[in-house]
RODO-2510 file (C-alpha; in nm, 4 decimals, decimal comma):
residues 316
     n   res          X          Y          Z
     1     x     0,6139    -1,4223     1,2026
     2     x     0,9707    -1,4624     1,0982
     3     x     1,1995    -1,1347     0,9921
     4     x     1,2452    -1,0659     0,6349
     5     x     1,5579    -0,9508     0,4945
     6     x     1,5209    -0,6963     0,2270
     7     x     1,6708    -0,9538    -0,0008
     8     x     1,3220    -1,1342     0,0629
     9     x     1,1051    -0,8347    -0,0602
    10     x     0,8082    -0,9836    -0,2613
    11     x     0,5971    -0,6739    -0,3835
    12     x     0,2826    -0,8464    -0,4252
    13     x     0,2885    -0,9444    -0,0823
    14     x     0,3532    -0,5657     0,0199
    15     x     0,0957    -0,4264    -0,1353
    16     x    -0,1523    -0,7184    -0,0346
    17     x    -0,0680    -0,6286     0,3606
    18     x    -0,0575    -0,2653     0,2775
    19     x    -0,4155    -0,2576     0,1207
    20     x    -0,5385    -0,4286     0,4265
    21     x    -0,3664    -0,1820     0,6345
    22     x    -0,5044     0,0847     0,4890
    23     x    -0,9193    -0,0725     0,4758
    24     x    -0,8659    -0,1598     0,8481
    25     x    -0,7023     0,2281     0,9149
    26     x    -0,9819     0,3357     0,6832
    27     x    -1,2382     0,1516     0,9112
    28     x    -1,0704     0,2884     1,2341
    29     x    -1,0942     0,6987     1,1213
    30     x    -1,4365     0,6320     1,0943
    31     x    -1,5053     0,4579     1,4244
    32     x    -1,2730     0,7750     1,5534
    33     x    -1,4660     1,0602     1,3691
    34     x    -1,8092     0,9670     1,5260
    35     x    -1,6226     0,8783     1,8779
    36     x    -1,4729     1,1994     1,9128
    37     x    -1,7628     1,4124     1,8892
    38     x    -1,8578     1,2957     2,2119
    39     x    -1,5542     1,1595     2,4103
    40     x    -1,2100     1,3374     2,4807
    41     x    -0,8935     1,2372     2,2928
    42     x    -0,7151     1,1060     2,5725
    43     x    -0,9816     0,8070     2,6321
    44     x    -1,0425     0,7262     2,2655
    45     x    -0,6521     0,6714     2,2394
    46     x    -0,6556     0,4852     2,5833
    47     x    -0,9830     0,2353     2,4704
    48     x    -0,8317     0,2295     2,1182
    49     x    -0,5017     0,1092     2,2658
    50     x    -0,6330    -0,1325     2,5317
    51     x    -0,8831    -0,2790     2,3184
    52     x    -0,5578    -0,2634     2,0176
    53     x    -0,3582    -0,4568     2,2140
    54     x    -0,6236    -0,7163     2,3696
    55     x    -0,6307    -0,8151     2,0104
    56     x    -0,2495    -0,8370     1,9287
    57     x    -0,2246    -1,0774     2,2697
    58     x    -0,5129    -1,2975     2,1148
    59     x    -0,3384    -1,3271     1,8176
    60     x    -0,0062    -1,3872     1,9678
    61     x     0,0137    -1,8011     1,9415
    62     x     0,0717    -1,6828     1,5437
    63     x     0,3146    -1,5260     1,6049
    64     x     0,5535    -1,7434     1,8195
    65     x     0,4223    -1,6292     2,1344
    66     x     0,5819    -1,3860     2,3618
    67     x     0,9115    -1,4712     2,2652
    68     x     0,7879    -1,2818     1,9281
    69     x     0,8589    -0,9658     2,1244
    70     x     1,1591    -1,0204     2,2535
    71     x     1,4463    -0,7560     2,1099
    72     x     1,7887    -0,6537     2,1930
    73     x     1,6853    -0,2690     2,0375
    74     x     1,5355    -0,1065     2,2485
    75     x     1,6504     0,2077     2,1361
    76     x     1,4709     0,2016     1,8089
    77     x     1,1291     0,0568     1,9959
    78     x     1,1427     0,3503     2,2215
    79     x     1,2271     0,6487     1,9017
    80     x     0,9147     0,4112     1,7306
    81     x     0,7013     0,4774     2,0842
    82     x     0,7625     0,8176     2,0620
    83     x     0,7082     0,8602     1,6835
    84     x     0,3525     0,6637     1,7277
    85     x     0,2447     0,8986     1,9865
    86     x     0,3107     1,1978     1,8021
    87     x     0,1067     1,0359     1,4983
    88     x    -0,1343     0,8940     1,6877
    89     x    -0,2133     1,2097     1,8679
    90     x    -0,1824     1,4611     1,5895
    91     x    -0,3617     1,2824     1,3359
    92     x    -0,6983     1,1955     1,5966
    93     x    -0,7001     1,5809     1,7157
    94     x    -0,6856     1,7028     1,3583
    95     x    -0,9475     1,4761     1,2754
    96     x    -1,1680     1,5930     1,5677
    97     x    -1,1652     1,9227     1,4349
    98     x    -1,1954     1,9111     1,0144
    99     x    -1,3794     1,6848     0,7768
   100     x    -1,2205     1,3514     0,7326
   101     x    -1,1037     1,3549     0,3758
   102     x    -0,9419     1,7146     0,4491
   103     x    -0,7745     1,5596     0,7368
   104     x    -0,6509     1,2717     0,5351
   105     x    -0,5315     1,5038     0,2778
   106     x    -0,2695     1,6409     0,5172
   107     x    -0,1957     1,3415     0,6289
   108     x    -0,1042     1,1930     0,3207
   109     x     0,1704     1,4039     0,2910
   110     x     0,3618     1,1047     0,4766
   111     x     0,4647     0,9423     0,1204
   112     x     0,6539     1,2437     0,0247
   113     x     0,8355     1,2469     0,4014
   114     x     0,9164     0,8906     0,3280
   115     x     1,1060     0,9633    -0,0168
   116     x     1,2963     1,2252     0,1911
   117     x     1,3589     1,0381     0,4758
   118     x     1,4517     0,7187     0,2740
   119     x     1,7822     0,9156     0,1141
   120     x     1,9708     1,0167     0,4436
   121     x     1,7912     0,7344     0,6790
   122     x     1,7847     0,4225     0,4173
   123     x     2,0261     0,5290     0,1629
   124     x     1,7875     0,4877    -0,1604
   125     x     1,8569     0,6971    -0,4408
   126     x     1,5881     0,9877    -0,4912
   127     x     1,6369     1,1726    -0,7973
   128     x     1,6087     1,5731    -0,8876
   129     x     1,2892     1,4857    -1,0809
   130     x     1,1083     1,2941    -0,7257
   131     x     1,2768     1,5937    -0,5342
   132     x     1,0383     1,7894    -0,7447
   133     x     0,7709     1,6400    -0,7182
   134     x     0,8104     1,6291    -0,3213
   135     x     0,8174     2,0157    -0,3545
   136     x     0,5399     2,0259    -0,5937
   137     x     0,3005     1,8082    -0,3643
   138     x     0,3837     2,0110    -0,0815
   139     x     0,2664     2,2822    -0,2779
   140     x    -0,0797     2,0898    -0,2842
   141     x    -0,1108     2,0790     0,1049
   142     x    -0,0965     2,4714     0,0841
   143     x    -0,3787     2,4618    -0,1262
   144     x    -0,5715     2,3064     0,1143
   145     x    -0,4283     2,5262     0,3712
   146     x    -0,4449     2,7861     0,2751
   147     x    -0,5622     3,1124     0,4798
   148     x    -0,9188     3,1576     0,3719
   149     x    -0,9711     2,8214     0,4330
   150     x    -1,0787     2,8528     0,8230
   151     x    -0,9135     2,5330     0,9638
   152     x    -0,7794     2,5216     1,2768
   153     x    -0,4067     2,5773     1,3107
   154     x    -0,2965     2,4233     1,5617
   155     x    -0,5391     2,1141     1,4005
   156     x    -0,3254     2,1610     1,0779
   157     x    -0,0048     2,1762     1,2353
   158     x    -0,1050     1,8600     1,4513
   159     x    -0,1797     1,6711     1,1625
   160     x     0,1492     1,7478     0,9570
   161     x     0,3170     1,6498     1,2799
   162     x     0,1367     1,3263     1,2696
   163     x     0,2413     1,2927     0,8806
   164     x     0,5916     1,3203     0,9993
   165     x     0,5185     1,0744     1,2879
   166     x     0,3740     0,7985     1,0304
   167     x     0,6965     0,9052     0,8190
   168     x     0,9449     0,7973     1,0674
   169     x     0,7380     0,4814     1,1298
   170     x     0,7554     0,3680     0,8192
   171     x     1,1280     0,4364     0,7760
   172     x     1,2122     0,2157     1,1190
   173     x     0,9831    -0,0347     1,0318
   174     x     1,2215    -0,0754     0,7194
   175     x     1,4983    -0,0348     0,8681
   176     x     1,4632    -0,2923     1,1685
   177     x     1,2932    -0,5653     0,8941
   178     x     1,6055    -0,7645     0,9074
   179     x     1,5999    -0,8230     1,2942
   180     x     1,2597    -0,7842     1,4581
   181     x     0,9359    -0,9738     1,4010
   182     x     0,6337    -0,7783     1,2882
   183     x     0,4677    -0,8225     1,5817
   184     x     0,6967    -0,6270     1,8102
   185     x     0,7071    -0,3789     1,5747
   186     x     0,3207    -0,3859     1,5852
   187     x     0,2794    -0,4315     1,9523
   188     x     0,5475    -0,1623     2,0566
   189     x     0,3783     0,1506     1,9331
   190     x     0,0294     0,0456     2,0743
   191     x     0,1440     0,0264     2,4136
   192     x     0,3466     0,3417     2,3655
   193     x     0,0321     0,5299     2,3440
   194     x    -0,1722     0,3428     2,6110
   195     x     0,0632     0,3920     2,8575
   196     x     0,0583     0,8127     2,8076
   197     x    -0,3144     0,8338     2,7330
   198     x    -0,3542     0,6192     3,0765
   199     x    -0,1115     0,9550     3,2447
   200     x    -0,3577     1,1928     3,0967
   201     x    -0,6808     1,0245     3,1275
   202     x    -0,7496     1,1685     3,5147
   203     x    -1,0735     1,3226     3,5268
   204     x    -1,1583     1,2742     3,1315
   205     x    -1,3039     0,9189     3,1354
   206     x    -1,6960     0,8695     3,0347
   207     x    -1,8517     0,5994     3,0629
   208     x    -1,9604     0,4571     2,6671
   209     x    -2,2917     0,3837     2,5484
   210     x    -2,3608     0,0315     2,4196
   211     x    -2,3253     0,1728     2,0749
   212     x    -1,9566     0,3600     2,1705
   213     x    -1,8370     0,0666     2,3671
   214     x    -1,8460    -0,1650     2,0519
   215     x    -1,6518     0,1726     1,8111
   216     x    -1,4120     0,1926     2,0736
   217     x    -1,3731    -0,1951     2,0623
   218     x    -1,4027    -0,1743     1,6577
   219     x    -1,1598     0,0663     1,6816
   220     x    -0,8441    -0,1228     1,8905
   221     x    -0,9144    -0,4181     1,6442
   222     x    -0,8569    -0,2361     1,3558
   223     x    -0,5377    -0,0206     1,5053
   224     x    -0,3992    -0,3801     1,5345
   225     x    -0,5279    -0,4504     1,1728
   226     x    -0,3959    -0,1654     1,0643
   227     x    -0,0395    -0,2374     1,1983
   228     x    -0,0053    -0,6007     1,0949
   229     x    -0,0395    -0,4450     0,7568
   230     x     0,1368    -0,1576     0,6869
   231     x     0,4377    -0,2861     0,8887
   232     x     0,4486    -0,5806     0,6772
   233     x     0,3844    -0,4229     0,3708
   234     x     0,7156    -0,1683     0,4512
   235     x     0,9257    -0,4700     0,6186
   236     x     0,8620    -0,6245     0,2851
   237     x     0,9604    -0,3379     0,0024
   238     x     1,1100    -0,0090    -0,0112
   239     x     0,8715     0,2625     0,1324
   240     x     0,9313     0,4817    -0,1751
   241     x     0,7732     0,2153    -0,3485
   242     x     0,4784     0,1445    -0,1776
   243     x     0,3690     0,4479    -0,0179
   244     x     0,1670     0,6375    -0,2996
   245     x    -0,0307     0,3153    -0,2470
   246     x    -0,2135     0,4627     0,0143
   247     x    -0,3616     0,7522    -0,1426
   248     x    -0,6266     0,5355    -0,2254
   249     x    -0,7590     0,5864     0,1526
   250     x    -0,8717     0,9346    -0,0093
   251     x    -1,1401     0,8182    -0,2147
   252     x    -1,2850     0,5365     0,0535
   253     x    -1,2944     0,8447     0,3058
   254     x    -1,4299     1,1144     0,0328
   255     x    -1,7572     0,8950     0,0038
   256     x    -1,7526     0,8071     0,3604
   257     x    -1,7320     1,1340     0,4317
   258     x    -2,0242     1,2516     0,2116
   259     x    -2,2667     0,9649     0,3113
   260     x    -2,2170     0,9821     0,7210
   261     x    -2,1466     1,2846     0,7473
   262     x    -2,2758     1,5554     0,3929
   263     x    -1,9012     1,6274     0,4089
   264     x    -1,8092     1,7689     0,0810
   265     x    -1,4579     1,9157     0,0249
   266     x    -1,4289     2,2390    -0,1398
   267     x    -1,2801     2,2841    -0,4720
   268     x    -0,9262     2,3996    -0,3465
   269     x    -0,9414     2,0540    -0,1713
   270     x    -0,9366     1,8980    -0,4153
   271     x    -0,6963     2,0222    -0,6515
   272     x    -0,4773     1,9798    -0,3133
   273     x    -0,5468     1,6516    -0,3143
   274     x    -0,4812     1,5786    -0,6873
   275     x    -0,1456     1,7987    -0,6422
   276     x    -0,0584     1,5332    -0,3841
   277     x    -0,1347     1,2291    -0,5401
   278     x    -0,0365     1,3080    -0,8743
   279     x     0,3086     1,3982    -0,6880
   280     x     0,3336     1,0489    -0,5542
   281     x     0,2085     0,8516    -0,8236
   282     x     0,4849     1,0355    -1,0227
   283     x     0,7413     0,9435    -0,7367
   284     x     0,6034     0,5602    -0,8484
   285     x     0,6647     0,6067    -1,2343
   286     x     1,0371     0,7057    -1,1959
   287     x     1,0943     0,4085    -0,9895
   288     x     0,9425     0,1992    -1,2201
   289     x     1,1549     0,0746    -1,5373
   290     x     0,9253     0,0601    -1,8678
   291     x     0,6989    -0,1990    -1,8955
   292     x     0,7205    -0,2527    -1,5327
   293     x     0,4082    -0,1752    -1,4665
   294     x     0,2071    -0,4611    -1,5561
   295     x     0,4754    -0,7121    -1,3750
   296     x     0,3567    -0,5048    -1,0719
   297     x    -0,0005    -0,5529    -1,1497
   298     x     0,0694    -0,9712    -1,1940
   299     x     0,2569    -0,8829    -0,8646
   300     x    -0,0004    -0,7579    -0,6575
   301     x    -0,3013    -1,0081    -0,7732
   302     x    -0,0667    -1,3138    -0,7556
   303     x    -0,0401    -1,2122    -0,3557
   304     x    -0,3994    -1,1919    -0,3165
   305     x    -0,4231    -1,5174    -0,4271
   306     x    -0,1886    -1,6765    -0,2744
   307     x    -0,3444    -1,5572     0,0936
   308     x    -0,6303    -1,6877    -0,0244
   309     x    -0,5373    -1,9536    -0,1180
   310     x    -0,3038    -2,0491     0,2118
   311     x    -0,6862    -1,9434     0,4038
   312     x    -0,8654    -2,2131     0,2112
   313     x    -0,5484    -2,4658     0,3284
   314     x    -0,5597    -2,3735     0,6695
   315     x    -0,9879    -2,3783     0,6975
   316     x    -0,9428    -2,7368     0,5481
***
């Protein structure tokens, strides 16, 4: 897949990837919930990785073959490595230790890290008004943590690493859209965390059921879903933009949640959680010029239909 400039940016397209993204990530939470209540951390990340990046090398004839990986910035793969670990890491621990949708309340404090990160790192213009509202929905995640609420801290603090992690993804995938293809992007940060899980894996590996060998395979096909998408959903508009998008993860994993698992968040949950997304849906309306909404709407079906459409072509 060719680079986009961000002169390119066609929102409906953005939102199309990111809402795959974010079913595939959805899909992959779940396959990691049940998986980690038996196996360690280190060998779901190093099955999720191998079995991640299996699928990236099938796919690779689509995108160019290996020369799609080739890049003279290193630099920026290696800071994107690092970031994916943290995320990666944080986010599967935290999950390992609280229901899902609390965990993916905490972890959807990435939006508002990305309107922070996009003033100094991109250069976009966030207002006082979004810088309140960053403030305000970080006043939501101490709802949900707050003291009485008997999470684990070091889960907590885990997971608002892994916000920050996702954060800084999203910000490099943006700002290396006018160079690199999103498959390097992609395949870079899945091999970052193979590669470390393989270092700490010694003495930790079990051998899978039937059943867990075909999560754990579920699971690396998704992680390469998932990064397909949300890489070229950011590589394709402005990350202020699109983010809030993803809040709708929250409700997927809130009945997921409460049908696998009788999870049901408390009520301090989920004022957190509307605290947060209200936050970011606000951060949306003062990007948004009046009456833009609807041309967003048009956007976003007009790019459904047009994959579609381009599938139909291509099974013909």
């Amino acid at each position: 897949m060719n680079a986009h400039t961000p002169g390119q940016d066609s929102f409906g397209a953005a939102v199309t990837y990111l809402m795959f993204g974010i079913a595939a990530g959805l899909c992959l939470d779940l396959c990691a919930k049940w998986l980690l209540a038996t196996y360690s951390l280190e060998q779901f990340v190093f099955l999720r990785s191998t079995f991640g990046l299996l699928t990236f090398l099938a796919m690779i004839r689509w995108y160019g073959g290996l020369g799609g990986l080739h890049t003279r910035r290193w630099k920026w793969h290696v800071l994107r490595t690092g970031l994916a670990c943290i995320s990666m890491f944080g986010f599967f621990y935290g999950l390992s230790k609280m229901p899902l949708v609390n965990a993916l309340t905490i972890a959807f404090t990435a939006p508002l890290i990305v309107t922070a990160l996009s003033v100094p790192l991109l250069g976009e213009h966030v207002g006082w008004r979004r810088w309140t509202a960053v403030v305000v929905g970080f006043g939501g995640v101490m709802l949900v943590l707050r003291p009485q609420s008997g999470f684990d801290p070091l889960a907590s603090f885990a997971l608002l690493a892994s916000a920050a992690g996702y954060a800084g993804l999203a910000i490099t995938a943006r700002k290396l859209a006018a160079t690199e293809t999103t498959f390097a992007m992609s395949f870079y940060v899945i091999a970052g965390p193979l590669t470390i899980s393989s270092f700490l894996l010694a003495g930790e590996f079990r051998t899978p059921e039937p059943l867990a060998w075909l999560l754990f395979c579920l699971a690396g096909v998704c992680s390469a879903a998932a990064w397909v998408g949300i890489v070229g959903a950011y590589r394709r508009a402005p990350p202020v933009i699109l983010a809030p998008f993803e809040y709708t993860a929250l409700i997927g994993a809130a009945i997921a949640g409460y049908w696998i698992w009788d999870e049901v968040p408390d009520r301090w949950v989920v004022a957190g959680s509307v605290v947060i997304i209200g936050s970011g849906l606000y951060i949306v309306s003062r990007e948004m010029e009046d009456g833009l909404t609807a041309r967003y709407l048009r956007a976003f079906t007009s790019g459904v239909t047009s994959v579609l459409a381009r599938r139909r072509k291509t099974a013909r």
